[in-house]
N, C-alpha and C positions, 0 to 999 in steps of 0.2 A: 419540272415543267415551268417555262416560262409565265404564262397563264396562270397557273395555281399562286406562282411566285406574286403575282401582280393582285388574285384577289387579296392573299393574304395582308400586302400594303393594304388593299382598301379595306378589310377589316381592323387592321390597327388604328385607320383613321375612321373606322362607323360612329364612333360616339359621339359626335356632332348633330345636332339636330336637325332634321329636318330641311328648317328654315337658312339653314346658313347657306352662303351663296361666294363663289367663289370669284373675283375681282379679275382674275387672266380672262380672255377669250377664249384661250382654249384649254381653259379648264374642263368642258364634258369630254375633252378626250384623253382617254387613258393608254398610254403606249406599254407595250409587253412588252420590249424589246430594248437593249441596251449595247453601248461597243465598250471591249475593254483592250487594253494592250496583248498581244501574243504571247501566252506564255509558252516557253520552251524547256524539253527533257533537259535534265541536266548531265553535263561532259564525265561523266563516270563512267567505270565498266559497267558495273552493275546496274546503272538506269539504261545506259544504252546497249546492253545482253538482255535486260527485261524486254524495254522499247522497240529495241530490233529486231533480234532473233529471235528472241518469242513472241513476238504482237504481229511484225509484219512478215508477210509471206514473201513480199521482193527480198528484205534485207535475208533472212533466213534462206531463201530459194539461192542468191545471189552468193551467200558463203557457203552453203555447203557445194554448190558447183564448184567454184573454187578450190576449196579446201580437198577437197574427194578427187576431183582432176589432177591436182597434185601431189598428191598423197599416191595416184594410181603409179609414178612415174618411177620406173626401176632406175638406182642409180649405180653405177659403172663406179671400181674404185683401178687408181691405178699410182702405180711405183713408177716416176719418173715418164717412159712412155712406154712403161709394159703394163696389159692391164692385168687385175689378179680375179681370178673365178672363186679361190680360197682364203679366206682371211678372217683373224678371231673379228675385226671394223666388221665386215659383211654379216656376220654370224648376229652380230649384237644390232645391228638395225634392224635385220629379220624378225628378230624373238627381243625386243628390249625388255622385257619383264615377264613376268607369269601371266599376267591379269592382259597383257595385250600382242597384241600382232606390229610388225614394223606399221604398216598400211595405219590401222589405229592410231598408234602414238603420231605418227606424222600429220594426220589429220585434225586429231586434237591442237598441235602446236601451230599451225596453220589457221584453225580457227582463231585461235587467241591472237594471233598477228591482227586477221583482218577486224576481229570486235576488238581489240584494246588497243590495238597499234604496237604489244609487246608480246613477247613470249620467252617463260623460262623454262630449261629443260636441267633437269640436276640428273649428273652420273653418280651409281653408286660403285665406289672401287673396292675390288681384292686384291690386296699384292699388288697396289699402286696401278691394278690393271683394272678399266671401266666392265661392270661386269653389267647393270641393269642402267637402264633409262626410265626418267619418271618427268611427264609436263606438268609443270605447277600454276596454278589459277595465278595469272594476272594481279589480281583485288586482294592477293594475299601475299605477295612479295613486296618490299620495300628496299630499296637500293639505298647501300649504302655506304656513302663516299667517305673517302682520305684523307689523308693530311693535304695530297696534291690536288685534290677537288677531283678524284677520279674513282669509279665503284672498287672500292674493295671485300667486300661481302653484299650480303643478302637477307635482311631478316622473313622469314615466313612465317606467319602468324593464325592459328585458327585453332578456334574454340577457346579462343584466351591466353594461347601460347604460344612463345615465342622461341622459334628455333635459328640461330644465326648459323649460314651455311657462309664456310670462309674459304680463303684460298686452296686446299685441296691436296692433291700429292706431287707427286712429280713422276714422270715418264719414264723409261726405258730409256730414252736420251738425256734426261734430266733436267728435262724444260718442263716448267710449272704445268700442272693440268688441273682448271680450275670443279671447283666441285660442281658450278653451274654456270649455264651460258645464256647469257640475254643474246636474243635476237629483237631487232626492233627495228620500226619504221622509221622514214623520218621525220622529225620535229622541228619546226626551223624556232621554237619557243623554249624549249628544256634539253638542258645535255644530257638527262638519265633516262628521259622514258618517249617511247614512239607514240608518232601520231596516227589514228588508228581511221581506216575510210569511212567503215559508216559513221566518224565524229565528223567528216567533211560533209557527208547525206546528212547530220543531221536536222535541218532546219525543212530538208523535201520530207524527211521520215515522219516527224510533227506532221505536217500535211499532210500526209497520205493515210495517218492511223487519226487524224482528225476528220476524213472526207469518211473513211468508215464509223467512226464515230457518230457522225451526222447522220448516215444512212440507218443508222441503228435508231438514234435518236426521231428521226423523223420520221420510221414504221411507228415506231411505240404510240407515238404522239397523234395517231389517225393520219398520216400521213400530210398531214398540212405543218404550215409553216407558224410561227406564231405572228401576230397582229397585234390589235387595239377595238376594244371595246369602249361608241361611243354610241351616248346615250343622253337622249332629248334634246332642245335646242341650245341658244345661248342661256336662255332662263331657267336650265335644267338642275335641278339639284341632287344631292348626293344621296345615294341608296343608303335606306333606311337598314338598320341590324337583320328585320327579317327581311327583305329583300336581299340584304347579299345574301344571308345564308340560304337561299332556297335557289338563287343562282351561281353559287357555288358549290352545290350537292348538284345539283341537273349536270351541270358542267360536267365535274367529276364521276358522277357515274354514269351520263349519258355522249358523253363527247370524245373524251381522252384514252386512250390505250389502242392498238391495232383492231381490235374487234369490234371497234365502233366508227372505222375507215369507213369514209365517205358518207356516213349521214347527214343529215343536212342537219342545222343547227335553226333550232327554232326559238324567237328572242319577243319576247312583249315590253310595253312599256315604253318607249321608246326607244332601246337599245339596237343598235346596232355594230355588225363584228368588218371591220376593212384587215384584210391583209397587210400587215405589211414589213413580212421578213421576204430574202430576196428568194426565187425560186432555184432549183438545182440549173435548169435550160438559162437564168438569166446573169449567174455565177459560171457558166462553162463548166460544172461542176466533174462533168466527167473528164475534157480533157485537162483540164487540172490536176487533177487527182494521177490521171497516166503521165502528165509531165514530170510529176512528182516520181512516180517510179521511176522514169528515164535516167532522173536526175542521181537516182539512187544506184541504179546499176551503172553509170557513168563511174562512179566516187569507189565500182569493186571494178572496174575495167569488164563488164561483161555486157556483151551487146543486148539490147532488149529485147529484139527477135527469139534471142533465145529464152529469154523468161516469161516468153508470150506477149510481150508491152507491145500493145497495136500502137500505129503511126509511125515506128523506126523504117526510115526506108536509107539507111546508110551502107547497106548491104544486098546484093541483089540476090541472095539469097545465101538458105540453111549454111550449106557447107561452108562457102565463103564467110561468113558470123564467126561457125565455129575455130574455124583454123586462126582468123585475125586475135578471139578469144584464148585460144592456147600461144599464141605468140606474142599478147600483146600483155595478158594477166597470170599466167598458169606458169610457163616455162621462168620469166625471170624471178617470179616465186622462189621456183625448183634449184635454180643455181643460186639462189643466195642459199637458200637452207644448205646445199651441199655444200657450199664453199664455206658457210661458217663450221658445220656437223665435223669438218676434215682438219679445220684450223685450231680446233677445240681439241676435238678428240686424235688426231694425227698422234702429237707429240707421245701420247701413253704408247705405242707404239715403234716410236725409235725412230722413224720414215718418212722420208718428203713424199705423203700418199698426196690426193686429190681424188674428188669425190666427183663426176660428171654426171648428168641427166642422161639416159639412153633414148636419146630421140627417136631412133629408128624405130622402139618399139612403142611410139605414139601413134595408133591407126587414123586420128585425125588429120595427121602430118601427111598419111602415104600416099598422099596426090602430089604435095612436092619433093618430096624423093622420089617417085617414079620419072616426074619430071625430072630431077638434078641427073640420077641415072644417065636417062636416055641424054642428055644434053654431052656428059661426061664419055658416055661408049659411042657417040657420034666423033668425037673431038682426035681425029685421027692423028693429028701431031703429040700426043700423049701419049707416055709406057705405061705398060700396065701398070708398076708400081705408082707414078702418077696419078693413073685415075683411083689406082686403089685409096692414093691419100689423098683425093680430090673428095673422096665420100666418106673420109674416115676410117679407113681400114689401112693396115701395118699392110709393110713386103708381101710379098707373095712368096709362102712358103714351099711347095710343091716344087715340082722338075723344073729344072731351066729352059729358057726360051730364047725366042729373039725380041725379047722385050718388049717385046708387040702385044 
């Protein structure tokens, strides 16, 4: 407590007598209150995994939407421009290991994007063939470059030990396939490691797990703010030993903690208590605090409507939020991870595959494909084969027609 902090000074200085008299003017008054500089979490995973995802409810709310929307996205593999329904790729995304589900593993490494700006996923091969998938912590990889200043391993390190995961095998066509694959954000600062969004949130994240901090802080404290105790006139002198200590027991067991909210403070002697930390109303302390959130779901791309942040009016409504959300955060997620999962992993395979997002079966989406639809089966100068690749669909296999 401020207060406590403040008698305590004037106990260090009680041993003075009495008589002695202080040369400032405003010496009887004693201020509880002090400014210092802002400190800030620091640019770590693991301050800002603790900081974030576990302290605040936006940053946590705001990745696992994210993470989980993306993770939900079935993706489509395809040979040149056949697509395949069967394939050992599909089989090992589905089931990558014993301990998890495709859906899992995807969301895990997706988390790690959006808290560290990196994410490692190491294959384990049989017979030069990728048989499991495993996402590795962030905080415990170390990239580790070449002669040409480029990664060529990986050291991973925990509980004191150090495992170097190196170049790997080689494929069915016999192009290298590495034993793990950074994916990562951009850094316009380092060529090895991404840069991660809630480290852009982080300076609104401080603010927002400091505006709950205060709230915490300022139940505890009977709900008031701290001030300044002053006491007599100009000619006033300093509180004798037992004087403070009998206004420092009152204080503290009649004043201080929520269960003594709103009693009135009663002071003899000449002492008197003024206010003077600033109020929540005269701080804006709440729309502060909401700017803060805005700020933070800005830096995942997810609109604030959707995480409940009163004041977003950029959206005239739910549905309109969500779709701009899966188009604007979710889906280019989805095609990087596919595009690198295919680049990676293709070559064990032998195949110019490609890994695509299955939009159509995004039900957030099916207001605009019902529209593309109808716009396309209206569009009479079009063959069917046409419209069919106007929405993504191969020939028309069935009986022939008049191409209408």
């Amino acid at each position: 407590m401020a207060l406590k902090a403040f008698l305590d000074r004037v106990w260090r200085g009680a041993g003075r007598t009495v008589h002695d008299r202080k040369a400032s003017r405003t010496g009887p008054l004693l201020a509880v209150q002090g400014q210092s500089r802002p400190v800030w979490s620091p640019r770590d995973y693991a301050a800002l995994a603790r900081e974030g995802y576990a302290k605040n409810p936006v940053v946590y709310r705001a990745v696992r939407l994210v993470a989980e929307a993306a993770a939900s996205v079935p993706l489509n593999l395809f040979e040149d421009d056949l697509e395949l329904v069967e394939h050992p790729l599909l089989e090992l995304l589905n089931r990558p290991n014993a301990q998890e589900t495709g859906a899992d593993l995807l969301e895990a490494i997706y988390g790690h994007l959006l808290v560290s700006g990196n994410a490692f996923i190491e294959q384990v091969p049989v017979d030069d063939a990728p048989r499991e998938l495993h996402a590795l912590r962030p905080d415990r990889v170390k990239v580790v470059p070449g002669d040409n200043g480029w990664p060529e391993a990986f050291d991973y390190t925990v509980g004191g030990r150090t495992v170097r995961l190196g170049p790997g095998g080689t494929g069915a066509g016999g192009e290298a396939v590495p034993l793990v694959r950074h994916i990562k954000l951009f850094h316009p600062l380092s060529d090895h490691y991404g840069f991660a969004p809630v480290e852009a949130a982080q300076m609104s994240l401080d603010i927002h797990n400091a505006a709950a901090c205060w709230n915490k802080s300022l139940l505890d404290n009977a709900a008031r703010p701290s001030g300044a105790l002053i006491y007599g006139s100009g000619d006033a002198m300093n509180l004798s030993a037992d004087q403070f200590d009998r206004l420092k027991e009152e204080l503290e067991a009649g004043y201080q903690g929520a269960r003594n909210a709103g009693r009135p403070l009663l002071l003899e002697g000449g002492l008197d208590w003024k206010p003077m930390g600033l109020t929540p109303k005269d701080m804006d302390f709440i729309e502060a605090k909401n700017q803060a959130a805005r700020e933070i779901a800005l830096a995942f791309g997810v609109p604030p409507m959707l995480l409940a942040i009163p004041g977003d009016t950029t959206y005239s409504n739910y549905q309109e939020a969500n779709r701009a959300f899966w188009r604007g955060a979710v889906l280019p997620l989805v095609k990087r991870m596919a595009a690198n999962l295919a680049a990676w992993l293709g070559p064990a395979y032998g195949g110019p595959i490609r890994l695509q997002p299955d939009i159509d079966a995004i039900e957030a989406l099916s207001a605009e494909r019902e529209a593309l639809w109808r716009r396309v089966d209206a569009a009479t100068f079009l063959t069917r084969d046409e419209k069919r690749d106007a929405v993504g669909y191969g020939p028309y296999a069935g009986e022939p027609s008049d191409g209408r």
